[in-house]
VMD Tcl script that draws the C-alpha trace (Angstrom):
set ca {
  {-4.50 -127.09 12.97}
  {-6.28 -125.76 9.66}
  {-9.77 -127.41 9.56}
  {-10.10 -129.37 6.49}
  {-11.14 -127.48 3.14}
  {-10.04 -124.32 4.43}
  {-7.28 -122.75 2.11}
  {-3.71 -121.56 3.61}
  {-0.59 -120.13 1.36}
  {1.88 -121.81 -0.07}
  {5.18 -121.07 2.18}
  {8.06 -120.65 -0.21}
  {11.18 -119.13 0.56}
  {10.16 -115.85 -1.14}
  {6.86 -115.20 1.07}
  {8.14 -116.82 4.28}
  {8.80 -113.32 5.81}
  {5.06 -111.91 5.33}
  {3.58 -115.24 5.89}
  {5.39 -116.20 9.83}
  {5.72 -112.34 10.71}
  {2.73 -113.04 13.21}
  {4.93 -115.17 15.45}
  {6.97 -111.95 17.05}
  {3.27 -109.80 16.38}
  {4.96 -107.17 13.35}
  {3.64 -107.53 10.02}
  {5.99 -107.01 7.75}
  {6.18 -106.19 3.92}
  {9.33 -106.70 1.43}
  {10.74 -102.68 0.28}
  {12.90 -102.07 -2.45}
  {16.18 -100.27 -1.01}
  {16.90 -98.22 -3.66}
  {13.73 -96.00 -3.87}
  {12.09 -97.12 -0.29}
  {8.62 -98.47 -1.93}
  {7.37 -101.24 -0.41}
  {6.50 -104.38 -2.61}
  {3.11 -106.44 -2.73}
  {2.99 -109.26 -3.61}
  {6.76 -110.06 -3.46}
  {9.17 -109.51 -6.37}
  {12.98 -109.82 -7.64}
  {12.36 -106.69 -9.39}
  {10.47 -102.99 -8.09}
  {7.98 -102.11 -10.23}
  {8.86 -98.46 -9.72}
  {12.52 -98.12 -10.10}
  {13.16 -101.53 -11.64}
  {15.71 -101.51 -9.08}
  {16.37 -105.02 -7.33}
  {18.11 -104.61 -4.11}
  {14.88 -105.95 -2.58}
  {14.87 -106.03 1.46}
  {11.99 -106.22 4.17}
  {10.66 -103.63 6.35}
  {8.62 -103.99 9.89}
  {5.53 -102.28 9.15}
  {3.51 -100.67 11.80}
  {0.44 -102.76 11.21}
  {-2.26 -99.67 10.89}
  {-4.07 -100.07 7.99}
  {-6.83 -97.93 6.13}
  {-9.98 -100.11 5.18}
  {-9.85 -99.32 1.71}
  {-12.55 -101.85 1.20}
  {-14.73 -104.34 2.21}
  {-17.38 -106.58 1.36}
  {-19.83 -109.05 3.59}
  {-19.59 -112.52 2.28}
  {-22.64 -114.20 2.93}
  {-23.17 -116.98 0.50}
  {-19.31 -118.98 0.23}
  {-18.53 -121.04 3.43}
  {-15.28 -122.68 4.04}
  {-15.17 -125.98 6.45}
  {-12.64 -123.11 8.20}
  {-14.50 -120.00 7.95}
  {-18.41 -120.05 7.73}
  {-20.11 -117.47 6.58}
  {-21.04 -114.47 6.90}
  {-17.33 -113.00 6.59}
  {-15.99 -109.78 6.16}
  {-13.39 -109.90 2.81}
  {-11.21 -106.51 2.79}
  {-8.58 -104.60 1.34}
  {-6.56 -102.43 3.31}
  {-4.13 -99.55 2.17}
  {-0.94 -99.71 4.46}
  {-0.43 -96.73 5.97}
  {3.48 -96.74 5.16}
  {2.90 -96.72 1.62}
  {-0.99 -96.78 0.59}
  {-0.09 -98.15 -2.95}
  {0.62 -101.79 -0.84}
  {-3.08 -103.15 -0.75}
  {-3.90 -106.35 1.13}
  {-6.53 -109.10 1.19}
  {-7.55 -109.60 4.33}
  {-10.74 -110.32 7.52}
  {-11.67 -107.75 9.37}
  {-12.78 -109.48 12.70}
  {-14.29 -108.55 15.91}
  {-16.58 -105.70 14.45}
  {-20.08 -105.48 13.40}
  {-20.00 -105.22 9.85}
  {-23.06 -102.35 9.32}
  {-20.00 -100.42 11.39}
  {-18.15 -100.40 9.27}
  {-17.09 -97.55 7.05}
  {-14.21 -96.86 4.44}
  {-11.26 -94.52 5.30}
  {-11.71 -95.91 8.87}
  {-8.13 -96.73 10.75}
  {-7.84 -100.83 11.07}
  {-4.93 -102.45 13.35}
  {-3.27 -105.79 12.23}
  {-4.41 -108.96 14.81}
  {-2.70 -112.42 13.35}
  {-4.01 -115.20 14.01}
  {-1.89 -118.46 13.62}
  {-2.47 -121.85 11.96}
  {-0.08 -124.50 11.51}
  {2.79 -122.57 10.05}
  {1.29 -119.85 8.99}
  {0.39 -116.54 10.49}
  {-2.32 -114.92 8.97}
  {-2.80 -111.10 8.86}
  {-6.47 -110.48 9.97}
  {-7.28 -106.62 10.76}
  {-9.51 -105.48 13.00}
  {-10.88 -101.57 13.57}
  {-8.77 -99.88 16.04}
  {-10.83 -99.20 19.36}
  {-12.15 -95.84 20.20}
  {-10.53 -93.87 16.90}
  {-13.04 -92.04 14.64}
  {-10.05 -91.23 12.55}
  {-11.06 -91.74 8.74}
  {-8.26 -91.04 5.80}
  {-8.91 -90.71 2.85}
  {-8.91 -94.12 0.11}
  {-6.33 -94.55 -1.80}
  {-5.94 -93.62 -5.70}
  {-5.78 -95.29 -8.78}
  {-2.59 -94.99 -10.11}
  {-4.02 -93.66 -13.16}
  {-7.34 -91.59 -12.79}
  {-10.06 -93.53 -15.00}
  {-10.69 -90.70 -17.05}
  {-7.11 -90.54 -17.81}
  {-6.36 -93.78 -20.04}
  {-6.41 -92.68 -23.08}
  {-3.29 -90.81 -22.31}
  {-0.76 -94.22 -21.88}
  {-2.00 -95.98 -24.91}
  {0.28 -96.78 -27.57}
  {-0.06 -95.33 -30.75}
  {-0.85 -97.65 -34.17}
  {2.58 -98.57 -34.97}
  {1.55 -99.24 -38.72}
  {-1.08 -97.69 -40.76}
  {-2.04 -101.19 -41.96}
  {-4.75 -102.67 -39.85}
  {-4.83 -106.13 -39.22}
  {-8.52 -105.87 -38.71}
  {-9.31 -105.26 -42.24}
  {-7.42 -108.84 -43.24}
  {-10.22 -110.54 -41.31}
  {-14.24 -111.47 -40.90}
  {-16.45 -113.69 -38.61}
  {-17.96 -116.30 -41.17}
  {-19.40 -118.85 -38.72}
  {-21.49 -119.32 -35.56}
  {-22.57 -122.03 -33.32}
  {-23.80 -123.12 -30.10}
  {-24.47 -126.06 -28.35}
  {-27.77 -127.15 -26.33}
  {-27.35 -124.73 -23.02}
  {-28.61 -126.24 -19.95}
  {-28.20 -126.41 -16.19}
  {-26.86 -129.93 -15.19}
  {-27.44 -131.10 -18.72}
  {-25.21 -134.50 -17.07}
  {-23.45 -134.30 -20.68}
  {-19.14 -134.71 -21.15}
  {-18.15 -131.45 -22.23}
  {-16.16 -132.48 -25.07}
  {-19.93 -133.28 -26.78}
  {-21.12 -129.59 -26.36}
  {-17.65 -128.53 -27.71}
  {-17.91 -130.99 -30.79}
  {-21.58 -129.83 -31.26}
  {-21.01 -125.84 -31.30}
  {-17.78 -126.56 -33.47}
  {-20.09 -128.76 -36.04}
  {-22.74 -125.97 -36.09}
  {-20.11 -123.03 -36.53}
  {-18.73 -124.77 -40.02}
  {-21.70 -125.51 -41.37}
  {-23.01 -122.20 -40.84}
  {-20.00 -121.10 -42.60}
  {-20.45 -123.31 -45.22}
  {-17.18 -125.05 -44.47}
  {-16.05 -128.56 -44.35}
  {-14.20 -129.86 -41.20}
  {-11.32 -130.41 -43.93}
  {-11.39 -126.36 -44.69}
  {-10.29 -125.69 -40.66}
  {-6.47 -124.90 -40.59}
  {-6.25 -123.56 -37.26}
  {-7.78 -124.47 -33.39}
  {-8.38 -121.50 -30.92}
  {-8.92 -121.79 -27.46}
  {-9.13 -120.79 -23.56}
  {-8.51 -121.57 -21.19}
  {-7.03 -124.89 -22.99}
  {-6.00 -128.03 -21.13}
  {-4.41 -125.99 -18.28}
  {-7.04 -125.10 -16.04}
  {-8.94 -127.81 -13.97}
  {-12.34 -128.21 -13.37}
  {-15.75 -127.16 -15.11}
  {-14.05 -124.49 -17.17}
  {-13.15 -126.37 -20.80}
  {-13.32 -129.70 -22.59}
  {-9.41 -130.52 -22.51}
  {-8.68 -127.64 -24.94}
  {-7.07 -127.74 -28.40}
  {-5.57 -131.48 -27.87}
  {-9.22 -133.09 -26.60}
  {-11.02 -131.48 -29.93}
  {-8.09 -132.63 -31.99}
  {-8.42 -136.37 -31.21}
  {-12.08 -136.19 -31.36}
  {-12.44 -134.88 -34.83}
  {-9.06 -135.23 -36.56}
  {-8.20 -132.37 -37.64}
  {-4.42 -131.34 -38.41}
  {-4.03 -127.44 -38.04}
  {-1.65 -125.54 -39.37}
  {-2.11 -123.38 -36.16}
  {-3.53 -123.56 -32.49}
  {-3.45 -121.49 -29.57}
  {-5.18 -122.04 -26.09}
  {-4.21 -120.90 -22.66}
  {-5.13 -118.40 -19.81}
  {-2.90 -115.31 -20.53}
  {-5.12 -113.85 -23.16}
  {-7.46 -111.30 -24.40}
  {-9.95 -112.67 -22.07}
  {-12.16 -115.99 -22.46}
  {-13.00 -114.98 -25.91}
  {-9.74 -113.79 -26.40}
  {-9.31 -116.97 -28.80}
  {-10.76 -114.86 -31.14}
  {-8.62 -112.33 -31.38}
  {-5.27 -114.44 -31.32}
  {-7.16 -115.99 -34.19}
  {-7.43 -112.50 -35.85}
  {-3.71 -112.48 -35.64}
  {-2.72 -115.78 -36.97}
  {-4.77 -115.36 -39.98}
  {-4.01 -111.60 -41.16}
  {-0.40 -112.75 -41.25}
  {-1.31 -116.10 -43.28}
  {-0.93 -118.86 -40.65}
  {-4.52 -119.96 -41.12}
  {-7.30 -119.42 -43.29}
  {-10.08 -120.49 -41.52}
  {-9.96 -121.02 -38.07}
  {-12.32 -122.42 -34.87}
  {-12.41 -120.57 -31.96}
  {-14.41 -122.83 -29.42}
  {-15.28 -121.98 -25.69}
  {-17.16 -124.52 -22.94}
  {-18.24 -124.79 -19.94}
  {-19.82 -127.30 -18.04}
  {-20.05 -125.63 -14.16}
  {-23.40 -126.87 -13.72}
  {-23.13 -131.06 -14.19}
  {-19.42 -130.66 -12.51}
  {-21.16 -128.87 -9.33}
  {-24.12 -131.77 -9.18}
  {-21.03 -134.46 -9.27}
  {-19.47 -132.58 -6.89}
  {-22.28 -132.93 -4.94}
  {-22.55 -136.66 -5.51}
  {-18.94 -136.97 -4.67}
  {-18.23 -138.19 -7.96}
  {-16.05 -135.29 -8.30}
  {-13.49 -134.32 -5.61}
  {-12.05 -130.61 -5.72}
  {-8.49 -130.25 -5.82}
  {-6.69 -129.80 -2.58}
  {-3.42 -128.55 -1.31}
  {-2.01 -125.14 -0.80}
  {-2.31 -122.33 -2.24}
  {-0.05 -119.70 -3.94}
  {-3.56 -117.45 -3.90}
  {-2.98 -114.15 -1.98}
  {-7.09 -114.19 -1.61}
  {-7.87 -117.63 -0.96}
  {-6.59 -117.96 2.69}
  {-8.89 -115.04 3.51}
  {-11.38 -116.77 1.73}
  {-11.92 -114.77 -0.98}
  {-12.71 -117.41 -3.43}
  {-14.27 -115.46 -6.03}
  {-14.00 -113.05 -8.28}
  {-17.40 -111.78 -6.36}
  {-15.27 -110.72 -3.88}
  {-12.89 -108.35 -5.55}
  {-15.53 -107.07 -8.08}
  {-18.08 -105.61 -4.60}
  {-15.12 -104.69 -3.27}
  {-14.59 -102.50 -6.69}
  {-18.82 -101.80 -6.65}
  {-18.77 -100.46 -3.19}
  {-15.97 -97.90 -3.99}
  {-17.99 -97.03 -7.14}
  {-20.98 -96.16 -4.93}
  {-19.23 -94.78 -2.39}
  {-17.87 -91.95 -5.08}
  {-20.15 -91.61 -7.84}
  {-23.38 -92.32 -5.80}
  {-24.27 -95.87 -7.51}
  {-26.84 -97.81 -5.83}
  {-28.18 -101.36 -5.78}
  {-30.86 -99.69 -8.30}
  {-28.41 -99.24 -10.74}
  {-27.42 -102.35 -11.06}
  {-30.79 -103.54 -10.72}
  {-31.39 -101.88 -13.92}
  {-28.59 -104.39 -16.21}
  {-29.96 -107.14 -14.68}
  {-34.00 -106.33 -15.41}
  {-32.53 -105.55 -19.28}
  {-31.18 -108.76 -19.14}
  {-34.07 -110.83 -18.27}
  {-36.34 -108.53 -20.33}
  {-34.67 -109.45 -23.56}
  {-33.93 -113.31 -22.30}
  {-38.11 -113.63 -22.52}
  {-37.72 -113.46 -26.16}
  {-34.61 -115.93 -26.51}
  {-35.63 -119.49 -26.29}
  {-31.71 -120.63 -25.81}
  {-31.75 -118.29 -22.35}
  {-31.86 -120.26 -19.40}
  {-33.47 -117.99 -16.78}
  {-36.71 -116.32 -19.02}
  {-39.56 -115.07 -16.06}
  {-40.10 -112.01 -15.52}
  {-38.55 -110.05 -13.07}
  {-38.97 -106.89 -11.14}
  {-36.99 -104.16 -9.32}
  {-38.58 -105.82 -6.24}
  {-37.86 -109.34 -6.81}
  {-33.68 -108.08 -7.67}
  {-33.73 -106.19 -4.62}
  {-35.43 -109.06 -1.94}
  {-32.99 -111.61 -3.48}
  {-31.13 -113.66 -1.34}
  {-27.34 -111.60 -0.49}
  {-24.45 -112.98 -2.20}
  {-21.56 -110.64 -1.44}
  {-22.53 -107.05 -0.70}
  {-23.82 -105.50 -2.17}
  {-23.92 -107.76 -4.98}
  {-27.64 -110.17 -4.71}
  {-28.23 -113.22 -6.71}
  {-29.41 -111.54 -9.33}
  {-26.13 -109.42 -9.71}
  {-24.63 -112.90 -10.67}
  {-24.45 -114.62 -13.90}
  {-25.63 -117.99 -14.51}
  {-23.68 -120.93 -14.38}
  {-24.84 -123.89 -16.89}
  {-23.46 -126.14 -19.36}
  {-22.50 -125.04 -22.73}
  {-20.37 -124.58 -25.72}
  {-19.94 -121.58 -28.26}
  {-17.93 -121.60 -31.29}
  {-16.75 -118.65 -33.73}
  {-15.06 -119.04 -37.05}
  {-12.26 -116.27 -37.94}
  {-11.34 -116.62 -41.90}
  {-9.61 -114.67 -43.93}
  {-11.32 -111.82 -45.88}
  {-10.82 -113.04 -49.22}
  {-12.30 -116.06 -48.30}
  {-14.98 -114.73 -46.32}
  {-17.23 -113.54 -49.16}
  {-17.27 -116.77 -51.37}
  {-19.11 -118.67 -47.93}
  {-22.77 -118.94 -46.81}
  {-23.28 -116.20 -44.33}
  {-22.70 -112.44 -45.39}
  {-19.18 -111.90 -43.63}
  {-18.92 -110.17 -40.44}
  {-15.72 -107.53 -40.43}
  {-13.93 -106.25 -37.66}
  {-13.28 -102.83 -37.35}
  {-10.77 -102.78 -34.16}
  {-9.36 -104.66 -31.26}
  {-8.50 -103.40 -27.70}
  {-6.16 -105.38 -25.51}
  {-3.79 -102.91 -24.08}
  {-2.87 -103.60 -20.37}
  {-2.35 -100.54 -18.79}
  {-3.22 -100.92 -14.86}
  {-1.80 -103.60 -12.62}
  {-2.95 -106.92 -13.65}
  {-3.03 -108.39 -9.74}
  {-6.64 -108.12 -8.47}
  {-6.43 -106.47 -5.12}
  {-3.54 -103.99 -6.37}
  {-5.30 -102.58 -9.37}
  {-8.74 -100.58 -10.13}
  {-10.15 -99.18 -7.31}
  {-13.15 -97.99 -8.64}
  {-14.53 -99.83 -11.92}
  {-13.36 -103.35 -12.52}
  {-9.36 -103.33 -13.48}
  {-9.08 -104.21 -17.20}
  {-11.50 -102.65 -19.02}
  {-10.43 -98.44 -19.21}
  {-7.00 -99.32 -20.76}
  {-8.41 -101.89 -23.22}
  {-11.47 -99.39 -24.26}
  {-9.23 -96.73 -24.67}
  {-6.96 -99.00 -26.86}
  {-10.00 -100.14 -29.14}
  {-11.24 -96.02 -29.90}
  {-7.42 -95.18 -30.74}
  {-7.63 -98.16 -33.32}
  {-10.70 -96.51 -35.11}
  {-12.61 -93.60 -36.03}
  {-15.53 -94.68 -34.95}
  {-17.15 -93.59 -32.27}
  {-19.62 -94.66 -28.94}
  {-22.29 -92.73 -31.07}
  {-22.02 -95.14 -34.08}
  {-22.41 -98.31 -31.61}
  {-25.99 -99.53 -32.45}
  {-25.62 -102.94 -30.53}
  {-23.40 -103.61 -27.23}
  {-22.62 -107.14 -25.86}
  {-20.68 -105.91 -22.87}
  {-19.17 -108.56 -20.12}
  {-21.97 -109.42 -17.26}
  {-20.65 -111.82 -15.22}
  {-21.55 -109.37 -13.19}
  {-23.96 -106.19 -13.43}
  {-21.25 -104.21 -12.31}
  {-18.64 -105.93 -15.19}
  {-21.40 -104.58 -17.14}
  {-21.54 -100.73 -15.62}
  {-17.62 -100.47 -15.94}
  {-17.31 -101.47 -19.66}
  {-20.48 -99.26 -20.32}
  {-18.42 -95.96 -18.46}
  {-15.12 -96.98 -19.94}
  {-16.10 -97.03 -23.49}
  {-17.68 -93.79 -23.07}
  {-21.39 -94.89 -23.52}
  {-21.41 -92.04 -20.34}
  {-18.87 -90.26 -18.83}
  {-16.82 -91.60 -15.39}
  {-19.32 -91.76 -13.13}
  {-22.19 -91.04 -14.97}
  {-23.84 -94.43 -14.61}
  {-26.18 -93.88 -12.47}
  {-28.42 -91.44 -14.53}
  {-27.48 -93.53 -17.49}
  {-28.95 -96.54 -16.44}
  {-31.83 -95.16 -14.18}
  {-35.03 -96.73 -15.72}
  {-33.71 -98.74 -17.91}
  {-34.48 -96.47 -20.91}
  {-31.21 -96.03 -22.74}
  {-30.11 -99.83 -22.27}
  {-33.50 -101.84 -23.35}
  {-33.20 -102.50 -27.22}
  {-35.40 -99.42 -28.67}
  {-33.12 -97.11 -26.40}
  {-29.80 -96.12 -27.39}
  {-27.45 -98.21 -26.62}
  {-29.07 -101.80 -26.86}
  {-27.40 -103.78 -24.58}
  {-26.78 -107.88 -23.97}
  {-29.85 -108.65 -26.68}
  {-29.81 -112.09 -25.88}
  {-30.34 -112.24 -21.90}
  {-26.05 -111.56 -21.36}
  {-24.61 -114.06 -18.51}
  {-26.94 -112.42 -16.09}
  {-30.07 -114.43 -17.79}
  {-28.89 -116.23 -20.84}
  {-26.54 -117.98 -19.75}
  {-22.24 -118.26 -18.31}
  {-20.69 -118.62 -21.66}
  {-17.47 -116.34 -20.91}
  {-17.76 -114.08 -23.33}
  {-18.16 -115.98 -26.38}
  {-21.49 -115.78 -26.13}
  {-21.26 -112.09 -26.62}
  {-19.60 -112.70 -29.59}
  {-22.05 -114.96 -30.85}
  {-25.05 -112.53 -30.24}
  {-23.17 -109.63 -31.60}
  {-22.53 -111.30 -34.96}
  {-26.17 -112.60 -35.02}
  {-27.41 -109.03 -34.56}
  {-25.27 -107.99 -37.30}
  {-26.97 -110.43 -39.62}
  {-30.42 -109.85 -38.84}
  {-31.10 -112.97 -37.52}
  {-31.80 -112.23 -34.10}
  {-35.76 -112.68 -34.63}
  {-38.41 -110.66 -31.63}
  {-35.17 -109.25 -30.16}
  {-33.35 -108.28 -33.20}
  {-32.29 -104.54 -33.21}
  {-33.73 -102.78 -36.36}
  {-30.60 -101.85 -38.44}
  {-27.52 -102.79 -36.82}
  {-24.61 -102.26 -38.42}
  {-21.82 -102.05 -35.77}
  {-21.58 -103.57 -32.57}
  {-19.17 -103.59 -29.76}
  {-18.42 -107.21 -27.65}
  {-16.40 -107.10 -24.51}
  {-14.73 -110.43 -22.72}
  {-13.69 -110.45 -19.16}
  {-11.89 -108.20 -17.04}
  {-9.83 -108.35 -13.75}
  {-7.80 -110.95 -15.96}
  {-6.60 -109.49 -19.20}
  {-9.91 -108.68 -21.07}
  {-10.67 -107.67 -25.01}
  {-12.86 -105.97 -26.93}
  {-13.95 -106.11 -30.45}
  {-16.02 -103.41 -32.40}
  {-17.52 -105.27 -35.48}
  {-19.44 -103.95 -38.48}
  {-21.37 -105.32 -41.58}
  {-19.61 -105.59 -44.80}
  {-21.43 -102.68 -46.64}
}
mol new
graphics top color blue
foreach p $ca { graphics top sphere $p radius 0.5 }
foreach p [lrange $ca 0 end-1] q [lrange $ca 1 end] { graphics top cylinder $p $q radius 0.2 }
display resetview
């Protein structure tokens, strides 16, 4: 029996085959019979020939450990850490990658390419595939590609299909944020109301002048990650909009913004509030008061029931195959997250503001290799809100108008997290490309970047996919600091990013970009900044947004 807390799939009829295949000892994948590819996770449809005569193939178990990290800070009442999370390329068809243990082994063993043999291991119904290195083989094969090279994106994005941008039909006019706090023990719906309140008067609006609601993730996603969405701020305050959005499928969690873009370029909405909260910190103390219980069940996760519970896990997975090509090291990231703290010192919103050194990231306690507690962002309690109006209307209000210049959102990889990006985290090169095709702009013209930390490495992959450096190149980029700190130049995450500042999903990065544009960013503002580039999330679908001043 499955020890309480510890999470196991979902059987449905479409999965039974991969999940039981341990009870005769064959793993077993599903394989489209028209072109032979083999299918992960399962689908009515092949990705590669769109065929759908879909069947299921015995698989010979052999594996190549295509990656691998060493959990050591998430235990499950099932599986206590430390744990070995992996991805392993089948050997039948290397494009098939799954999440998976690798057991029996002493982790500082092992090494990627090396030959790992499927070992199930059964509870209740389920069989789960667990991989262990195969004894006595030195064999090594090579990892598996990308689909698409990274320095290849640019070559599968769309072209403009009108002249006419919607960009130019739009400004940011108003900012806000709440009070940002760990355990601040206050109802989210409060910070939302606050940052909302402090983005229209900044704006120099009235709540009566809002005609459309923005959102993620919106009421759908449970726990610390929102207020209740567009419905919870619409009973609060009243309002009536003419348009709303919320939900997870977006341009990442400030991807509100640019749906809001959209709605008012085509004349939906004139002025509308784009809101973002988060509360993780009071929801983990009540969790911890057992005032809170988490949600239980199964699972239709294909990471969970290895326990890969974060995105931590994926994203070393992604770091580790960075190093292991390019030459990264620990250092490098060490680097984003001493910028981030240096220029959180001279923001008194940032939560984490000591100094810190190159020792005191490196002796930190291990999260998830090689990612250390300083590689991680801060969780806290907070709210950020962004007002998108329409040009016209932009330059009558209180704040000089912020314009966009271009949007990236093109998905070009696969979207599922273990199947995607090998090397830099999937969902940032196709949506980079996308934003430079929308512009003619240029890295060189970027004097400010707010690029996604919730992670340094988030950080390292937007900086090497929107061409800051070349593929590869961040290592010599970001050794000392130099280029990154805010006299170098590419200033980068001015206000302390989610590394020091604060978890505010993005919006934050908004927030700080449009504050830099102003020239209100006081001992950390940038001396003349005039465009900017802010990036939201990643290994979801992610955005970007290149802004500029109005002159």
């Amino acid at each position: 029996m499955s020890s309480p807390g510890r999470p196991l799939p979902a059987v449905t009829p479409e999965n039974e085959f991969f999940w039981t295949a341990g009870a005769d000892g064959v793993l077993r994948v599903q394989k489209c019979l028209d072109c032979a590819a083999l299918i992960h996770p399962p689908q009515p449809v092949c990705r590669y020939c769109r065929g759908t005569n879909m069947g299921v193939r015995d698989v010979s178990g052999r594996a190549t450990l295509a990656g691998f990290t060493v959990n050591h800070r998430f235990s499950l009442p099932g599986l206590p850490a430390p744990y070995v999370v992996a991805q392993v390329a089948i050997n039948e068809d290397p494009r098939v990658r799954l999440t998976t243990n690798i057991i029996d082994c002493d982790p500082d063993h092992l090494e990627l390419g090396q030959q790992v043999q499927v070992a199930f291991e059964n509870i209740e119904d389920v069989w789960l595939p667990l991989f262990r290195p195969v004894p006595d083989s030195a064999e090594t094969k090579p990892l598996p590609e990308d689909e698409i090279a990274p320095e290849d994106y640019a070559q599968h994005v769309r072209p403009m299909v009108t002249t006419d941008k919607f960009e130019d039909k739009v400004a940011l006019t108003g900012i806000g944020m709440s009070t940002l706090g760990r355990r601040q023990m206050v109802d989210p719906l409060s910070l939302t109301v606050a940052a909302c309140e402090a983005a229209i008067a900044d704006a120099g609006l009235s709540i009566e002048d809002i005609d459309g609601l923005s959102t993620y993730p919106g009421a759908g996603l449970p726990g610390p990650f929102g207020e209740g969405g567009v419905t919870a701020l619409e009973a609060a305050l009243g309002l009536h909009p003419t348009w709303h959005n919320g939900g997870l499928e977006t341009f990442g969690p400030s991807g509100s913004v640019i749906a809001a873009m959209l709605a008012v370029a085509t004349g939906l909405a004139r002025h509308v509030l784009c809101f973002r909260t988060l509360w993780e910190a009071t929801y983990n103390e009540l969790m911890k008061q057992g005032k809170i219980r988490p949600p239980g069940g199964r699972t239709t996760s294909w990471q969970m029931p290895f326990g890969a519970t974060s995105a931590a896990h994926t994203l070393a997975q992604n770091a580790q195959r960075h190093f292991h090509r390019y030459g990264t090291t620990r250092e490098t990231l060490g680097w984003i997250a001493l910028n981030q703290r240096a220029n959180a010192a001279l923001n008194p919103t940032a939560i984490y503001r000591d100094p810190m050194s190159m020792d005191d990231y490196l002796s930190a306690r291990m999260i998830t290799t090689p990612f250390g507690l300083y590689d991680c962002d801060v969780p806290c309690d907070g709210a950020v809100a962004v007002i998108v109006s329409a040009v016209d209307a932009a330059r009558d209000l209180a704040k000089p108008p912020i314009r966009v210049e271009a949007v990236g959102t093109q998905i070009i990889e696969r979207i599922d997290w273990d199947q995607s990006t090998l090397t830099h985290e999937p969902q940032v090169l196709g949506q980079s490309a996308h934003l430079w095709s929308r512009t003619s702009l240029r890295p060189g013209d970027v004097d400010v970047a707010e690029l996604y930390d919730g992670f340094t490495f988030n950080c390292l992959s937007w900086i090497e996919a929107l061409g800051f450096c070349g593929i590869g190149e961040a290592k010599s980029f970001l050794d000392g600091g130099t280029n990154i700190a805010r006299d170098g130049v590419l200033p980068l995450n001015t206000h302390g990013g989610q590394l020091s500042h604060g978890r505010t999903h993005g919006m934050g990065l908004i927030h700080e970009a449009v504050t830099q544009l102003r020239g209100e960013a006081g001992e950390r503002q940038v001396a003349g900044a005039r465009v900017a580039v802010a990036s939201s999330g990643g290994l979801t679908p992610s955005g970007v947004v290149l802004l500029r001043t109005d002159s």
